[in-house]
N, C-alpha and C positions, 0 to 999 in steps of 0.2 A: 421779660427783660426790656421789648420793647417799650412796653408802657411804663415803666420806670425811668426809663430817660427820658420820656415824654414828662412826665409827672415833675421829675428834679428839673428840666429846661423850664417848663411852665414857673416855677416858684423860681425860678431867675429874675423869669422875664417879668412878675408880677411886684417884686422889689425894686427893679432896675433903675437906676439912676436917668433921670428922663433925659439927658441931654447926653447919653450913652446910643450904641447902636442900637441894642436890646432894648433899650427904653422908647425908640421912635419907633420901633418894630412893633410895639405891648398898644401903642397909641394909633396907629397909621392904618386906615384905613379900617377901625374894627366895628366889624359886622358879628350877627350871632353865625357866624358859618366861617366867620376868620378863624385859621390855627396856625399863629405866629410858632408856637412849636414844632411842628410840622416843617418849618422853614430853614428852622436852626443849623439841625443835622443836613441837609445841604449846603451849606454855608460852611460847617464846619467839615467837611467831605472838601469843599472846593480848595482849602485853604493848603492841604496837601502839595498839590499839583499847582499851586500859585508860587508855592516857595520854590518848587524847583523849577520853574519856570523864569522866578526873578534870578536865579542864579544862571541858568544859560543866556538869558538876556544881555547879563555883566557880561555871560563871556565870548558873548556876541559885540557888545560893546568895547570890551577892552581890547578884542582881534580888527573891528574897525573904527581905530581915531578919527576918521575924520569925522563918520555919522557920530560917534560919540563927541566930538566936537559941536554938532548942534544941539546936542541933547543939554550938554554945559550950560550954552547960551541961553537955552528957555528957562532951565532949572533957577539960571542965576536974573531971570526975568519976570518971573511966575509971582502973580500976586495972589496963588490960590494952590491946594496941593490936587483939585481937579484936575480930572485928565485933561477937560476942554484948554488947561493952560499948558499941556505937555505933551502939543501932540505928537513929538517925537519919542518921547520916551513909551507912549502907549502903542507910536506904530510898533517897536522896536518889539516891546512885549508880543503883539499880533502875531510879528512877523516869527521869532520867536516859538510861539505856537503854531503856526503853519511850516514850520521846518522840522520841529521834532513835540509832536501833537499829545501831551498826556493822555487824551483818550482818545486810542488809535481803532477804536472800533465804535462803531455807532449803530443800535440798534434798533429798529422801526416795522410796522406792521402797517401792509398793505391796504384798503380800504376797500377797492375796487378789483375787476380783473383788468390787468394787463397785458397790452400784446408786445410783445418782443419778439426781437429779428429770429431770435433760434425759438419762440414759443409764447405760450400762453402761459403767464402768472395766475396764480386765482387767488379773488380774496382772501383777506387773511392770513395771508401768507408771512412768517417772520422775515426778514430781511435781515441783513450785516454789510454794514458797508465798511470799509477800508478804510479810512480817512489820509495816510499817506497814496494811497496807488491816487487820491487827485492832487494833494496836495505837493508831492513830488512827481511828477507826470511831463519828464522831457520831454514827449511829443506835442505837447500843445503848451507847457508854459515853458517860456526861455529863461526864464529864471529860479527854474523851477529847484536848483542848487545852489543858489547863491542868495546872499542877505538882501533882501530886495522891501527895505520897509517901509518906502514910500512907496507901496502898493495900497498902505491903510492908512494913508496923513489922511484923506478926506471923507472917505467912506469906503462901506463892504464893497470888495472888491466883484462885477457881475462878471457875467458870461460863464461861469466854472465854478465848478463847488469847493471852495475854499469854507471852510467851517471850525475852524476854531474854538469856538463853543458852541457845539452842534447848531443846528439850526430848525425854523418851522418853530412848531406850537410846542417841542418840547426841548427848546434852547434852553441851555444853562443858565439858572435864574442867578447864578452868584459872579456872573458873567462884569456888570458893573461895578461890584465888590471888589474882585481880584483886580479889575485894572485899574482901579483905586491905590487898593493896598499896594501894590507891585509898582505901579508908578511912582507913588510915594516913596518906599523903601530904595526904589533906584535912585532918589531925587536926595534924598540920603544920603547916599554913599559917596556918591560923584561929584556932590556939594562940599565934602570935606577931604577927599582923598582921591588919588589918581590912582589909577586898576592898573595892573600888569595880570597878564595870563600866562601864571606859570605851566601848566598842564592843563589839557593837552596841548601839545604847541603843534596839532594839524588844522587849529581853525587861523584860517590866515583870509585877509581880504584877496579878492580877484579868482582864489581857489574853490574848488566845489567842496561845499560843506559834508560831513560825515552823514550816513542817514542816521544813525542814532546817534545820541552823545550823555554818557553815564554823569547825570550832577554829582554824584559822590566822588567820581573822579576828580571835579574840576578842583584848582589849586589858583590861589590869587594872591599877588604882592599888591599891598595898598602903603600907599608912598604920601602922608598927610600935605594939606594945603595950605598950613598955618606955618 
C-alpha cells in the first residue's frame, strides 16, 4: 500500500504544473538519488498539526489585542506573503508551538555512551524526550506561562531547549512550509476581519495560559473590516 502512494504521488508530481509547489519540488535539485515522493507524505503529515496550530495562534491573538495589534500593522505593510515580511505573525505561530507543542514527544537514539549524574547511558540507547517539561519549565523560564512571542522576532531562542520543530539533523523538513502557510492564512483573516474569542474565555493576557488547549473547542466571532 505503501508503494502505491508512492507510485500515485510520483505521477502527480511528474504532470505538475511547474509554477506549482509539486512542480518546483519535480525540478529542484534533481539528482538520480532524489525522491521528491518520499517528501510529499511529510508535508502532507505536517499540514495536520499546522492547521491547528493556526487556530490557537488566532486565539492567542484574539486573547492578546495589543500584540495582535502589531501583527495588523506588518500584514497591512507587507509587500510579500514571506515570513521574512511578518515577523510577528510567525513569532506568534513559534510562540504558539512552544506553549502547546503538537509533537509532544520526540524521539532520538544515542550515538555514544554517556555519563550521567545517576549513571552510565550506552550506545544506542532509544531516548524520549518531553518537549513540554522544557518548554513549560517554571524553574528556569519566567515566562514559561505566558504568551511571550518576542522570544522568536529574531532568532532561535539559546541557552534551553526550546524545539518546536524538533531540532539537530532530524528537524522537521516541512518546518518552512507550515510557517509559510500559517503566516499566510493568519495574514488572511486579520486583513479582513476582527477575531473575538468566544470559548474558551480562560485565555486572557497577563494570566497563565492553560497547559493544553483542545482546537476543536475553540469558538470565534469575526466582525468584518469593510
Amino acid at each position: 500500500m505503501r508503494q502505491q502512494l508512492l507510485d500515485r504521488i510520483r505521477s502527480y508530481l511528474s504532470r505538475a504544473d511547474p509554477d506549482s509547489l509539486a512542480g518546483v519540488m519535480e525540478q529542484t535539485h534533481a539528482t538520480s538519488r532524489t525522491a521528491p515522493e518520499q517528501q510529499v507524505p511529510q508535508w502532507l503529515f505536517a499540514f495536520d498539526p499546522a492547521g491547528l496550530t493556526t487556530f490557537r495562534t488566532l486565539a492567542l491573538l484574539a486573547s492578546h489585542p495589543e500584540y495582535a495589534r502589531h501583527v495588523r500593522e506588518e500584514i497591512g505593510s507587507r509587500h510579500s506573503v514571506s515570513t521574512e515580511y511578518m515577523p510577528h505573525a510567525r513569532a506568534a505561530v513559534l510562540e504558539s508551538l512552544r506553549l502547546w507543542p503538537t509533537t509532544p514527544f520526540v524521539l532520538r537514539q544515542s550515538t555514544t555512551v554517556t555519563a550521567w549524574e545517576t549513571g552510565i547511558l550506552p550506545a544506542d540507547t532509544s531516548i524520549l524526550i518531553f518537549t513540554p517539561f522544557f518548554h513549560r519549565d517554571d524553574q528556569h523560564l519566567p515566562y514559561a506561562d505566558r504568551f511571550s512571542p518576542d522570544l522568536w522576532r529574531n532568532t532561535q531562542p539559546q541557552g534551553w531547549p526550546l524545539i518546536p520543530f524538533s531540532e539537530g539533523p532530524a528537524t522537521c523538513p516541512g518546518r518552512n512550509l507550515v510557517l509559510l502557510v500559517s503566516t499566510a492564512l493568519l495574514a488572511a483573516i486579520l486583513d479582513r476581519a476582527r477575531v473575538r474569542l468566544k470559548r474558551p474565555t480562560r485565555l486572557m493576557a497577563g494570566q497563565p495560559l492553560p497547559a493544553t488547549l483542545n482546537h476543536f473547542g475553540l469558538r470565534f466571532e469575526l466582525k468584518s473590516l469593510c
